[in-house]
C-alpha angles and dihedrals in degrees: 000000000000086000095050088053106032112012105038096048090058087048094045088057102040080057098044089113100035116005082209094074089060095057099038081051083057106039084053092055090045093045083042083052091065090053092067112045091191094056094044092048086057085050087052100046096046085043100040119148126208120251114267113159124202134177122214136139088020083288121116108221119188098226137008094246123093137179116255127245106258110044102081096022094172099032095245096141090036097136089037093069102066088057092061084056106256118152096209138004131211110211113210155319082255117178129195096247113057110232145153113248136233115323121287135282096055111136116072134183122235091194098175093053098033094234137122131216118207132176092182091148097202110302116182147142086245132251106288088052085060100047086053089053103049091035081057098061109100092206130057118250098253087220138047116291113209119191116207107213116204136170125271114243094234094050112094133229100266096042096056103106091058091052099052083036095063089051097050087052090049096043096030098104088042113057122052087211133025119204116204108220110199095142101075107127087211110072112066118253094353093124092059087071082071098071116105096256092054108027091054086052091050101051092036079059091045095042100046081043090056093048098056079043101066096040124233134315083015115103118245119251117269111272114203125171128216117239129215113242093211093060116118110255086248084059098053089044089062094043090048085054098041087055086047101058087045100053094245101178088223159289135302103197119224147017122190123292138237091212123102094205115143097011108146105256080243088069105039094099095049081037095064085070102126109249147076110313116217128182148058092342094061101049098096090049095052091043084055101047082047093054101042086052090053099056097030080066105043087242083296096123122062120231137210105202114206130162137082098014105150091147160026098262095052094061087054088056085041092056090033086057090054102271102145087194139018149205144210133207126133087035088065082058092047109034098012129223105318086069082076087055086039099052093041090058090041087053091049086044091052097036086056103043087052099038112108 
């Protein structure tokens, strides 16, 4: 509440232009924060989440609530994230090639339906920049650190796997999972990469990759792969089979979306910005993608729900429709951190109240 009334407005403001700013002005206090470990053990104390361990993957996450792609594209606040009370933070999308993305503006608030567009398109300071980064910090993240892999934008089609081959093998000894986003709807042509022939050739290459990575008789780090939320059910079915018959770990769902459905008629004609739309408007399609993958798999296959979690009570429906694990993002912009300790305790209350 203090952030609604205090925190966002100044925000609000300091991004009128350019939301962007807004966020870069955030992501340099929280990196600042690392810098002083008094001031971040006062952030983890006022923040602290309760402990609520969960096991997926083969990785043993504190507690069920991660930090979205997106957010901390090049890591620079890594150690910043578990004192806001996260269990677990994806890093990323990170590509090969470092580049800057598409031209600014190119992050807008949808205030009335608490949503965002961007059309970001991966920027990022590449791979081996990040390597470096993550190789530099002196402590070891205390939660899971997943690294989202995309393509670089100069890197054709039929070169892709290369491409997502070369980060892996840069980033390979730093993250304790890797997400394969081939569902951005910024970067041209990359969702094609999600279509049976060329997705099953990608993740045959990643997984024999991991494999050689991790040595033998060691078992190679978890590989999921991010979902758009805009695919026809009979496609998801044969992505969710094609990740199947290549051992993908599991699933983050979803991705932003290219619909406009749900938008508060306040918001249609900012809305009409081209990019991926988060927020409040996609979370029943990402509950449903969450719970079709659920039950296409059998509940074989572990999701990470993500989309449209603004509060506490959306992560409930998100676990209640299969998700194993979830994210926040556009909820951070909009409630601020104390959503992450108020979801943690949400998802105990909820776990108690339904254990036998």
């Amino acid at each position: 509440m203090l952030y609604e009334r205090a925190a966002r407005p100044v925000l609000f403001r300091m991004g009128r232009g350019d939301a962007e700013t807004a966020h870069e002005w955030t992501l340099n206090r929280l990196a600042a924060l690392t810098r002083r470990p008094r001031a971040l053990a006062a952030v983890r104390r006022a923040l602290a989440a309760p402990d609520l361990p969960v096991e997926v993957f083969g990785l043993r996450f504190p507690n069920p609530v991660g930090l979205a792609a997106g957010m901390d594209k090049n890591g620079v606040a890594v150690d910043a994230w578990p004192a806001l009370g996260f269990g677990f933070v994806e890093v990323g999308t990170v590509t090969w090639h470092a580049q800057p993305g598409n031209e600014r503006p190119r992050v807008f608030r949808l205030p009335h339906s608490h949503a965002l567009i961007n059309r970001m398109g991966f920027n990022n300071a590449g791979a081996r920049a990040l390597a470096d980064r993550l190789a530099a910090r002196k402590e070891p993240l205390p939660v899971p650190l997943g690294i989202s892999l995309g393509k670089s934008r100069v890197t054709l089609l039929s070169e892709a796997v290369g491409d997502y081959l070369a980060s892996l093998r840069a980033l390979y000894p730093h993250g304790d999972y890797f997400a394969v986003n081939v569902s951005s709807p910024n970067t041209p042509g990359l969702r094609t990469l999600q279509d049976r022939d060329h997705l099953s050739e990608l993740l045959a290459a990643l997984q024999a990759e991991a494999r050689r990575l991790a040595g033998a008789g060691k078992p190679a780090k978890p590989i999921l792969v991010k979902v758009a939320p805009d695919l026809a059910d009979s496609a998801i079915a044969e992505l969710v089979a094609t990740c199947a018959e290549h051992g993908v770990a599991g699933l983050i769902a979803t991705n932003t979306t290219l619909s406009r459905a749900g938008l508060d008629p306040r918001d249609i004609v900012r809305g009409g910005q081209p990019g991926g739309l988060s927020g409040r408007p996609l979370a029943a399609r990402a509950r449903d993608v969450v719970a079709f993958v659920h039950r296409e798999s059998g509940g074989r296959m572990p999701v990470i729900g993500v989309g449209g979690i603004l509060a506490p009570e959306d992560a409930v429906r998100m676990i209640d429709a299969g998700a194993a694990l979830v994210q926040l993002y556009t909820g951070l912009v909009y409630c601020g951190p104390a959503l992450v300790r108020d979801t943690v305790r949400a998802l105990a209350d909820h776990q108690r109240a339904h254990d036998p």
